[in-house]
C-alpha positions as CSV (number, residue, x, y, z in Angstrom):
1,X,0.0,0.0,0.0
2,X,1.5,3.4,-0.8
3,X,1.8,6.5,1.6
4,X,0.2,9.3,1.0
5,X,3.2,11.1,0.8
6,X,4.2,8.8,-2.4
7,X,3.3,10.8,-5.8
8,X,4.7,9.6,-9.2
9,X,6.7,12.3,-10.9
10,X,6.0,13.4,-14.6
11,X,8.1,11.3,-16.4
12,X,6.3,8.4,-14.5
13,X,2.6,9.7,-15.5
14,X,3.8,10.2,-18.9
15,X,5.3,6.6,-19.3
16,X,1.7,5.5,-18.3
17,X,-0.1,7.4,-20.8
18,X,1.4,6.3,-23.6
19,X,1.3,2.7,-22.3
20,X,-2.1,2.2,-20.6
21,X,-1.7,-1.4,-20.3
22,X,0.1,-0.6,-17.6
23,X,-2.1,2.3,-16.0
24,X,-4.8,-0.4,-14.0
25,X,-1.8,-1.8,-12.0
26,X,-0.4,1.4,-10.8
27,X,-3.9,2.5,-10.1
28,X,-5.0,-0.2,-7.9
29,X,-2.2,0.3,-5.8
30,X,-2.9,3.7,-5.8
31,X,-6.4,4.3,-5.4
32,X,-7.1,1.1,-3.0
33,X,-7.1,3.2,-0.1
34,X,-10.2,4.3,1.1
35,X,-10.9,7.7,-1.4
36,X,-11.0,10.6,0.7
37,X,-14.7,12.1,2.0
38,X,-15.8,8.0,2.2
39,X,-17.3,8.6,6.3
40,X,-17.0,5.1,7.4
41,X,-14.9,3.3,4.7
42,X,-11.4,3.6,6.4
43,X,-13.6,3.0,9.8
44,X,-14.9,0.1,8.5
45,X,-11.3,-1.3,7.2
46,X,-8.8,-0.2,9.4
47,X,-9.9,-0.8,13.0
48,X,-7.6,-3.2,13.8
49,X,-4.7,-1.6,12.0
50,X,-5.2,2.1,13.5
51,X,-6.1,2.9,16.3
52,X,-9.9,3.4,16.5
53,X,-9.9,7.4,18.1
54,X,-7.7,8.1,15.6
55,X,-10.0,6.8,13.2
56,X,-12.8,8.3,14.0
57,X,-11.0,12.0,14.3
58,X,-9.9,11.4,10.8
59,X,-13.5,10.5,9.2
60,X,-15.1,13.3,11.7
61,X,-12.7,16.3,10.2
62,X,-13.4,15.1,6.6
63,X,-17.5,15.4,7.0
64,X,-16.6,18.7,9.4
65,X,-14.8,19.6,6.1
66,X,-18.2,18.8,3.9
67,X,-20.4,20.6,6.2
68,X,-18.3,23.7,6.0
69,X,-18.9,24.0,2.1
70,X,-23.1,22.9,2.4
71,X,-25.4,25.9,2.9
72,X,-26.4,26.0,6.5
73,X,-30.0,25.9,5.9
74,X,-32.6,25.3,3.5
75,X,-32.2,27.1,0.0
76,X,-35.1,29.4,-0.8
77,X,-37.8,27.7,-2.9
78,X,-37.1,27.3,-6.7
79,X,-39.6,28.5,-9.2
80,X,-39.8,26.9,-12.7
81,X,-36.5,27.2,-14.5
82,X,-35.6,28.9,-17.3
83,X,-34.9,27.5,-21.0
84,X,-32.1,25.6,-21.3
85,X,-29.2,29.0,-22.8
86,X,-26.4,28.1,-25.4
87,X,-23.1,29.4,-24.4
88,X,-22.5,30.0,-27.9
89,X,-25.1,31.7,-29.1
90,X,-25.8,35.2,-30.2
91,X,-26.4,37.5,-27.3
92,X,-25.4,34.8,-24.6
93,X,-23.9,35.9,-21.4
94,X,-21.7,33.4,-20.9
95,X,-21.2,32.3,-17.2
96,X,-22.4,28.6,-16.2
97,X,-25.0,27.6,-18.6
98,X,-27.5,24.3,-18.5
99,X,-26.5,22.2,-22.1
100,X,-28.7,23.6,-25.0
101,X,-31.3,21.3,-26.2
102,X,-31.4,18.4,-23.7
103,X,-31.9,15.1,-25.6
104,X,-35.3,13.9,-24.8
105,X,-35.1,14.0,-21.3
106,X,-32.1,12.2,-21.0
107,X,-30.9,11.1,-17.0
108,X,-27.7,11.3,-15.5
109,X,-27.3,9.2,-13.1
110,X,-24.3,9.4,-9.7
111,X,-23.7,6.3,-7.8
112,X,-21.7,4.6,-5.3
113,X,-21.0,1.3,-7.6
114,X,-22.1,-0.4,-9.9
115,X,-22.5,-3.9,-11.7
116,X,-20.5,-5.7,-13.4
117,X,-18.3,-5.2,-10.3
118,X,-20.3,-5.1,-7.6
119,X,-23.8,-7.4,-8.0
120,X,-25.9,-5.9,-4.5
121,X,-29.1,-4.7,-3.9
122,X,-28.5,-1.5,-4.8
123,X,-27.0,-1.9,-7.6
124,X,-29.3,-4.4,-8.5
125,X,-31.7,-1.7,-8.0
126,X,-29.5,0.8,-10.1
127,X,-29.2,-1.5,-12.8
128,X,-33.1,-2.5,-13.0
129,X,-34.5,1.2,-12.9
130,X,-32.3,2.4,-15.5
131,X,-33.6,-0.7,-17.7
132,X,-37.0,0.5,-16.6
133,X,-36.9,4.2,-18.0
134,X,-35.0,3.3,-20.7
135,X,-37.9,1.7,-22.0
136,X,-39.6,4.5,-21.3
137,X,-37.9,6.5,-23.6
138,X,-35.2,8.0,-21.6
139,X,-31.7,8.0,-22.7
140,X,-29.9,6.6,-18.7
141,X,-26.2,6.9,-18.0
142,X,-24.6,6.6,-15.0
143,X,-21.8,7.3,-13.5
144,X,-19.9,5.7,-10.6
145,X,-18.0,7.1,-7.8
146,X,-14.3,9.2,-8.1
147,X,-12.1,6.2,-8.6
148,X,-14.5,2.9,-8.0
149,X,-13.9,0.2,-9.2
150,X,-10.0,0.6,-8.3
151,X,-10.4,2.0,-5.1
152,X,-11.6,-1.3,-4.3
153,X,-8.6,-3.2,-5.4
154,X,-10.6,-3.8,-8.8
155,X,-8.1,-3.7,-12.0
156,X,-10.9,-2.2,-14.4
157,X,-9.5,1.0,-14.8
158,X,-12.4,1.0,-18.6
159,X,-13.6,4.8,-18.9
160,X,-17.0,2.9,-19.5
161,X,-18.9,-0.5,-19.8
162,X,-22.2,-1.0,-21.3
163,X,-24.3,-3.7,-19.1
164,X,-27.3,-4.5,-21.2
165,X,-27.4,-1.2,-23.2
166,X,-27.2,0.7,-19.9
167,X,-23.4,2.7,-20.2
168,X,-21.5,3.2,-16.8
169,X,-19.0,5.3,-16.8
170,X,-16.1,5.6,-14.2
171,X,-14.5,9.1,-13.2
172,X,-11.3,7.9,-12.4
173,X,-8.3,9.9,-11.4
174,X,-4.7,9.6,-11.7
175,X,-3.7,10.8,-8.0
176,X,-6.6,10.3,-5.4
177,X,-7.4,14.1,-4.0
178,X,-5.6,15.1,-1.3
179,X,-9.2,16.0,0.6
180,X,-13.4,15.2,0.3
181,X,-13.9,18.8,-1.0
182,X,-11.4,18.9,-3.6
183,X,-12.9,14.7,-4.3
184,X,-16.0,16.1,-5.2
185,X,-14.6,19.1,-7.5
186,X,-12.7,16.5,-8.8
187,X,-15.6,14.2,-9.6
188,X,-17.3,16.9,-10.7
189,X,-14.3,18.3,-13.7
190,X,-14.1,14.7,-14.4
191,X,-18.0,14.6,-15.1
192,X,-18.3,17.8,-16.8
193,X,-17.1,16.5,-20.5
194,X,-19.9,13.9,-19.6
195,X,-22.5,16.3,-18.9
196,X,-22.0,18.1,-22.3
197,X,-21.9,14.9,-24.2
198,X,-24.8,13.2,-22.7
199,X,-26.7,16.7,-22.3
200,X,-29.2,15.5,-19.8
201,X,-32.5,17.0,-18.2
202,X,-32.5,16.4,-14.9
203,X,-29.0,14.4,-12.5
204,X,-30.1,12.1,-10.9
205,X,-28.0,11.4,-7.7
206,X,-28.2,8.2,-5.1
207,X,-27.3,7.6,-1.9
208,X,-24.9,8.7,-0.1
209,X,-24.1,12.8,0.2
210,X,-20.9,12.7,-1.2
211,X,-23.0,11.5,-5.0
212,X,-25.5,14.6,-4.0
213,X,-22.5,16.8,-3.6
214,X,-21.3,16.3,-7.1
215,X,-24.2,16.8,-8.7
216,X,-25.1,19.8,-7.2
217,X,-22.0,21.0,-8.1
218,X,-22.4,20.3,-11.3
219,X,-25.6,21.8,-11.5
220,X,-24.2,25.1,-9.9
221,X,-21.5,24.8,-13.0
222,X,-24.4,23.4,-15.9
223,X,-27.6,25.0,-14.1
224,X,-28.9,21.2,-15.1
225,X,-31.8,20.4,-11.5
226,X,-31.2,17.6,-9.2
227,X,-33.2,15.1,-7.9
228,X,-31.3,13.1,-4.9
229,X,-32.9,9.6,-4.5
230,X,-32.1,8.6,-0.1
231,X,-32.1,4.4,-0.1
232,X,-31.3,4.5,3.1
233,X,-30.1,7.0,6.2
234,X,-26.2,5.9,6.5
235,X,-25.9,7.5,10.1
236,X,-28.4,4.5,11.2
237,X,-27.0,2.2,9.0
238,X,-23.6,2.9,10.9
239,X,-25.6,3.3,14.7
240,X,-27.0,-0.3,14.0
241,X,-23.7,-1.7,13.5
242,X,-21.7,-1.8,16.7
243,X,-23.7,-1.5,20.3
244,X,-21.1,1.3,21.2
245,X,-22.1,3.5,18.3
246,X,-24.6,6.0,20.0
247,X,-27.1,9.0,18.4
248,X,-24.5,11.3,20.3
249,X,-21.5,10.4,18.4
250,X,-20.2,13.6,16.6
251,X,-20.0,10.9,13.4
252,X,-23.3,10.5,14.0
253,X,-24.3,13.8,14.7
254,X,-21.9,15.3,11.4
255,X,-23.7,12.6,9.0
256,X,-27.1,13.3,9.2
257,X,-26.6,17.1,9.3
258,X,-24.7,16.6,5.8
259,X,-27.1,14.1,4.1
260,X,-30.1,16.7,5.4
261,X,-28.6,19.6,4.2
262,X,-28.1,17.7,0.8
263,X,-31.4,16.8,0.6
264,X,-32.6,20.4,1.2
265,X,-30.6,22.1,-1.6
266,X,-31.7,18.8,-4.1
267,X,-34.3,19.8,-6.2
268,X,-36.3,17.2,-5.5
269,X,-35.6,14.0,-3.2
270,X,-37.0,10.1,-3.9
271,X,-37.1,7.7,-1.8
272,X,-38.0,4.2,-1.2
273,X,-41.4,3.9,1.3
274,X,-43.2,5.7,3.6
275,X,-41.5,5.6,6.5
276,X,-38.4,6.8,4.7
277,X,-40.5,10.0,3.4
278,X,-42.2,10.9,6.6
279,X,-38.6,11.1,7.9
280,X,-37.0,12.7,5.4
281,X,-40.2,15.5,5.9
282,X,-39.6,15.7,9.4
283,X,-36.0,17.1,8.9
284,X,-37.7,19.9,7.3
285,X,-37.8,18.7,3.9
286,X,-40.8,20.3,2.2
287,X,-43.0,17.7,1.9
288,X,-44.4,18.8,-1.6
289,X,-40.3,17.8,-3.2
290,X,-40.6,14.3,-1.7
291,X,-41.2,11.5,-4.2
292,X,-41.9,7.8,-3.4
293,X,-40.6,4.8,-5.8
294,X,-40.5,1.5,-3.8
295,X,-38.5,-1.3,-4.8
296,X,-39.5,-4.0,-7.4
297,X,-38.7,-6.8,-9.5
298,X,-38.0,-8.0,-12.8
299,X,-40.8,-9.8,-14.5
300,X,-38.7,-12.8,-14.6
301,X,-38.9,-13.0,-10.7
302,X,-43.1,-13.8,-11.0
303,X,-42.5,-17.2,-13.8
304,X,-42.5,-20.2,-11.8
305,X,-39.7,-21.3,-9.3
306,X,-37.5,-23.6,-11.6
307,X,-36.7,-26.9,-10.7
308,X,-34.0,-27.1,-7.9
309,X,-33.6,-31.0,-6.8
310,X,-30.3,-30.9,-7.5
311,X,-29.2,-28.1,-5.6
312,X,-31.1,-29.6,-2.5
313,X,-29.2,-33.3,-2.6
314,X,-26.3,-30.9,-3.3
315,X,-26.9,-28.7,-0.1
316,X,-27.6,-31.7,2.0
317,X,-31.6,-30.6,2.7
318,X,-34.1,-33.6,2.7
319,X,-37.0,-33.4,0.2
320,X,-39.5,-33.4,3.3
321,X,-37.8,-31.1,5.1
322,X,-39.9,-27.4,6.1
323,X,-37.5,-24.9,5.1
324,X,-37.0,-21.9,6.3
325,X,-34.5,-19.3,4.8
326,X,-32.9,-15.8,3.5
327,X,-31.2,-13.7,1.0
328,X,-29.2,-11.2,2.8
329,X,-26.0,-9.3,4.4
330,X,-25.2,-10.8,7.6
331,X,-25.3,-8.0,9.7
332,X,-26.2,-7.7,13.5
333,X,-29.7,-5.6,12.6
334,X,-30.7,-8.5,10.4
335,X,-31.7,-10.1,13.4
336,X,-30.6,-14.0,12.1
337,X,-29.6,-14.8,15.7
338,X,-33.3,-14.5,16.3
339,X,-34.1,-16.7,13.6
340,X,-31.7,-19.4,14.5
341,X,-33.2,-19.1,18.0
342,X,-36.8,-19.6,16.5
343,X,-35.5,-22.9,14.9
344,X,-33.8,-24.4,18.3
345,X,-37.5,-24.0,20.0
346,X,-39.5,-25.5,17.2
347,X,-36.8,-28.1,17.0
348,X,-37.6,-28.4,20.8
349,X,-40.9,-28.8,20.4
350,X,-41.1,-31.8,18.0
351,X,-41.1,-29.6,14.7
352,X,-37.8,-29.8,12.8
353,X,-36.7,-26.8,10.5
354,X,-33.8,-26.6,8.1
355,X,-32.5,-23.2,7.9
356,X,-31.2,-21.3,4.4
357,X,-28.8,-19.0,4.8
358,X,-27.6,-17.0,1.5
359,X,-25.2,-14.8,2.1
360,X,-22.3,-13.7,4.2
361,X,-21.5,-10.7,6.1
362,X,-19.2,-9.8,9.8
363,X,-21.6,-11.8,11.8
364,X,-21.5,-15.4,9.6
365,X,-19.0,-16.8,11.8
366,X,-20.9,-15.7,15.0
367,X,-24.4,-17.3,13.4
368,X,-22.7,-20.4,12.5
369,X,-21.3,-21.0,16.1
370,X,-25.2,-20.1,17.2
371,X,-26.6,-23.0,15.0
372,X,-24.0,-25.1,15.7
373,X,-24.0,-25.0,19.5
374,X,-27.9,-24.8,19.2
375,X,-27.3,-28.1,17.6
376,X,-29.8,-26.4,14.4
377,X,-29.8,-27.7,11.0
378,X,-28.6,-24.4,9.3
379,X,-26.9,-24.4,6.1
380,X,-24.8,-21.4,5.0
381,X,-24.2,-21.3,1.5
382,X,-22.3,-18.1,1.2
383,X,-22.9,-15.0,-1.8
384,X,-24.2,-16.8,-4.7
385,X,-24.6,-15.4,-8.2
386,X,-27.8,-13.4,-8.7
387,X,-28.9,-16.1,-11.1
388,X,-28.9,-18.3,-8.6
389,X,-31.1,-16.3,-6.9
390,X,-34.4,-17.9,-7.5
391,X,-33.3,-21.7,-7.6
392,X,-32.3,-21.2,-3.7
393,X,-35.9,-19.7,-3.6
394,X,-37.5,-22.7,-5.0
395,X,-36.0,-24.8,-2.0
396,X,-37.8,-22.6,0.7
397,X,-41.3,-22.8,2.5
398,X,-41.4,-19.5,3.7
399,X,-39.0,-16.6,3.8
400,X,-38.1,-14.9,6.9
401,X,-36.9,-11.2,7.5
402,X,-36.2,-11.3,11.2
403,X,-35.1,-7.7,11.5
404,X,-34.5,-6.4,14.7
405,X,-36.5,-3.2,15.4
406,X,-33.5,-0.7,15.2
407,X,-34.1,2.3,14.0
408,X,-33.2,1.8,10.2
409,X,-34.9,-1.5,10.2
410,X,-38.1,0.8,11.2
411,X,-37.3,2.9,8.3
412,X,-35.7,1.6,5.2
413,X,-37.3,-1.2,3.3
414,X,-35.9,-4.2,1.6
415,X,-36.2,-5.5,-1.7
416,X,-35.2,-9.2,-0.8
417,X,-38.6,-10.2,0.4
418,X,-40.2,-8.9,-2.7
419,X,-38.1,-10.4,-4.6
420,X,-39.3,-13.8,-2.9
421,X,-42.9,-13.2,-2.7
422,X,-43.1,-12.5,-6.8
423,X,-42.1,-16.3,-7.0
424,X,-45.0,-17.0,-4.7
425,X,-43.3,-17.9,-1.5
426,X,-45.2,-16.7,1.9
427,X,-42.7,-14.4,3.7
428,X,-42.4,-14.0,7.6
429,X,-41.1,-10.8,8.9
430,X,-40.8,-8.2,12.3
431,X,-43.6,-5.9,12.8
432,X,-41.7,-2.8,12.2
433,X,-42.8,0.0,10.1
434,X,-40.9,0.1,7.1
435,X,-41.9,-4.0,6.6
436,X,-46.1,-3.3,6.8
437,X,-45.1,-1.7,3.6
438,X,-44.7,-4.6,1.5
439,X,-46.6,-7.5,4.1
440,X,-50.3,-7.1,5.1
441,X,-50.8,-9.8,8.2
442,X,-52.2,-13.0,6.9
443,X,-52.8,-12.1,3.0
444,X,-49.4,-11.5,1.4
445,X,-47.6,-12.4,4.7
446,X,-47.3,-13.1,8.4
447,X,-45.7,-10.4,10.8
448,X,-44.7,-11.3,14.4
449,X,-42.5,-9.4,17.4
450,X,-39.1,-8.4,16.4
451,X,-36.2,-10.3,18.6
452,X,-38.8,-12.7,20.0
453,X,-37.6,-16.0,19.0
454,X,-40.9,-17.4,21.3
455,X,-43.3,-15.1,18.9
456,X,-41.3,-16.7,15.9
457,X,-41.4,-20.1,16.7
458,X,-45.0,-19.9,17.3
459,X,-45.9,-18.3,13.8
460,X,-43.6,-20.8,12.0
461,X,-45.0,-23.5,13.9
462,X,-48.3,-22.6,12.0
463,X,-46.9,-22.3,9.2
464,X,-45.4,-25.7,9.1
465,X,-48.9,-27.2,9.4
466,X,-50.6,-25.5,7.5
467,X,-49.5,-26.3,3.3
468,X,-52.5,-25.0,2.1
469,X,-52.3,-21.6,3.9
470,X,-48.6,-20.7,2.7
471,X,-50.1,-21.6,-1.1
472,X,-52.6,-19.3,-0.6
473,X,-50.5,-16.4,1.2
474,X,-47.6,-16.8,-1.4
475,X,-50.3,-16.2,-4.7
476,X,-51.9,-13.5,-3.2
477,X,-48.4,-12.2,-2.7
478,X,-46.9,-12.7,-6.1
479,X,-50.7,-11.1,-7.5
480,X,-49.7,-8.6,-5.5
481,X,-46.1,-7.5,-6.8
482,X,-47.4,-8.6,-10.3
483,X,-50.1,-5.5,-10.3
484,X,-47.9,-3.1,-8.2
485,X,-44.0,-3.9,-7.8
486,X,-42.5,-4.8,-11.2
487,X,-39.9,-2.1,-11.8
488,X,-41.8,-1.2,-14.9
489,X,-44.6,0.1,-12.5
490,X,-42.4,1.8,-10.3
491,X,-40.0,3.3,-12.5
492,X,-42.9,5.7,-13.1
493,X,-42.7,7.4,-10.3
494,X,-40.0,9.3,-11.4
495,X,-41.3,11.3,-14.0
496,X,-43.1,13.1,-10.8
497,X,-39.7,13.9,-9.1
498,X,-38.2,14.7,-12.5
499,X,-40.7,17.6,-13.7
500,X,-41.1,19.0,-9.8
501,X,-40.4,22.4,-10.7
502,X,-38.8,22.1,-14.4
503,X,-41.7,22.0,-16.9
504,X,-38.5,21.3,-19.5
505,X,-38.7,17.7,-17.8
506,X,-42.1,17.6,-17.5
507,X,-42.6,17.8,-21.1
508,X,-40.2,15.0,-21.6
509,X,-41.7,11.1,-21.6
């Protein structure tokens, strides 16, 4: 790993450009260190390598650092804007300028990262929406993070890949910056030659601040609005994630301050439910610029469950056994303990579970000590290829989202369970609010007490008895995302957030 204080000279840089063969080696090594103005990454990475106060100091001055350049409170409403003004043209001022004639309300999208390099749900979620309004007639690009993939020790250092038609293009650097503000103007020169090739109506920013902060810089260079889509509240995200973390923490404290002032200069914000949207209001969001598009499927996810015998002889599960699983990250909110506590009671009380575990995460090791010393039948499969996906479905009985009732488990909503109800499979979760979203009690799904493995056992246990009633759940659930949660049906929700305050867009399909 290279210190900071390690820069190549010119000679160096030159060599590289005429030979770029060589450029994704050097980059790696150069931009695998967390990117500056990451909150959390180098936390995340380094705590047993640095000490943690030192840690946190560092990641607390960079978001000190943000808030210092973010207006300090919301930006006086915006009226509808004016025609897009050629630079060029007779009589023009000059001066930062929105592109002249955007191309039939092309988007511009800013995220984290992206497939092919990184297959999650939100980039799954990316991916899938972009799909969605390119078939609605928009012309999507997006654009990943200052440096990704080879800050991640990725060797793609390609200017842009095209994933099904969808182009992402990476904004990487030579040198990382030296600091998150000059990262973002950074990103921002890097996107600017994209921005007058792509000439879009409207950017189209996603979670977290830092991809707000380049787009409205952007638009305060192009004049182009910005809509800031919030798929989650990274503050909570981080709170749930270590018992010591408290609401208190200046990192705390710092984040949400920065991610509410970028929703407040945003032109518009989307997000995913509404518990998300009443909170995002109740930071003093105007309620009127808050825009609601949930999370869906593909319309591959609703044809029937293919055949999986072979992957349950392969996984060791008996073809009578009731099984009960997951898709997910194997973090401490996801409340598996509780699920692997469900199992040992039923298992107790005569009614033997196998448990599916897809995924991994920090707390697989713990959960596979808990099943084992619980003496559960828990298999652990590990990340598996999202084509996969639904052949692990077609082994389950029900789906379980045991979610503790932290505070971003009561607000942000998941798209794995939709994912499994579209393929007909009843779904179990917590009784939190962001889950009575997507499950109403005993028609598309069965809620019970978060971190109650008691409550959990007893709602499996009907389950298990009752075929006939999970048939019945699980097509009233898949009728369900058929008529409201394909991302064709969501993806309209957009054009809502896209024309709030732009008639330009609004006029666009």
């Amino acid at each position: 790993m290279l210190k900071k204080s390690v820069y190549l000279p010119g000679l160096a840089l030159r060599q590289l450009r005429d030979d770029p063969a060589r450029a994704p080696r050097l980059a790696v090594r150069l931009l695998a260190r967390a990117t500056p103005g990451r909150p959390g990454a180098r936390l995340a990475r380094s705590r047993l390598a640095v000490p943690r106060p030192r840690v946190v100091r560092r990641e607390n001055a960079e978001l000190r650092a943000l808030l210092a350049h973010v207006p300090p409170s919301p930006p006086s409403p915006r009226g509808p804007r004016t025609p897009p003004v050629d630079p060029g043209a007779a009589g023009s001022t000059g001066g930062p300028a929105r592109p002249s004639s955007p191309s039939g309300g092309a988007v511009l999208q800013f995220v984290t990262n992206a497939l092919p390099n990184t297959n999650a749900g939100y980039t799954v979620r990316t991916h899938r929406i972009a799909l969605a309004l390119r078939g609605q007639g928009r012309d999507v690009h997006v654009a990943t993070r200052l440096g990704y993939p080879l800050n991640q020790g990725i060797g793609d250092a390609r200017p842009r890949v095209d994933v099904d038609g969808v182009t992402y293009h990476r904004l990487l650097p030579w040198l990382p910056p030296a600091d998150p503000v000059r990262a973002v103007e950074r990103a921002a020169d890097l996107a600017g030659p994209l921005v007058d090739e792509v000439r879009p109506a409207v950017l189209h920013a996603v979670s977290n601040h830092l991809n707000a902060a380049v787009a409205l810089e952007l638009r305060r260079r192009r004049g182009v609005p910005v809509v800031y889509e919030v798929r989650g509240f990274l503050e909570d995200s981080w709170l749930s994630r270590d018992p010591s973390h408290r609401e208190s923490d200046e990192f705390y404290r710092l984040t949400r301050e920065l991610e509410t002032r970028r929703m407040n200069e945003a032109d518009a914000v989307v997000t995913l439910g509404e518990a998300m949207r009443a909170e995002i209001a109740s930071r003093g969001v105007p309620a009127e610029k808050i825009f609601t598009v949930p999370n869906g499927v593909d319309e591959a996810f609703l044809e029937p469950l293919p055949d999986a015998s072979d992957l349950r002889a392969e996984l060791g599960i008996a073809p009578d056994a009731f099984t009960v699983g997951l898709t997910s990250s194997f973090f401490g909110y996801e409340g598996i303990d509780t699920l692997i506590d469900a199992a040992a009671l039923l298992r107790d009380r005569g009614t033997p579970v196998t448990l599916l575990l897809v995924g991994d995460g920090p707390e697989r090791g713990a959960l596979e000590r808990r099943a084992a010393g619980h003496g559960v039948q828990a298999v652990f499969t590990g990340r598996v290829p999202m084509r996969s996906v639904r052949r692990h479905h077609a082994l389950l009985d029900v789906f379980a989202v045991p979610r503790r009732a932290d505070r971003v488990c009561r607000l942000v909503t998941p798209l794995k369970p939709i994912e499994a109800m579209a393929g007909g499979i009843p779904v179990i979760a917590s009784d939190v609010k962001a889950l009575r979203e997507i499950v109403e009690p005993g028609v598309t799904g069965t809620l019970t007490v978060p971190e109650d493995p008691e409550s959990w056992a007893d709602q499996l246990d009907e389950l298990a008895y009752s075929p006939e009633r999970r048939r019945k759940i699980g097509r009233a659930a898949r009728e369900w995302v058929r008529a409201e949660r394909t991302w064709g049906a969501v993806a309209s929700g957009y054009r809502a957030a896209y024309a709030y305050g732009d008639p330009l867009i609004a006029d666009s399909p």
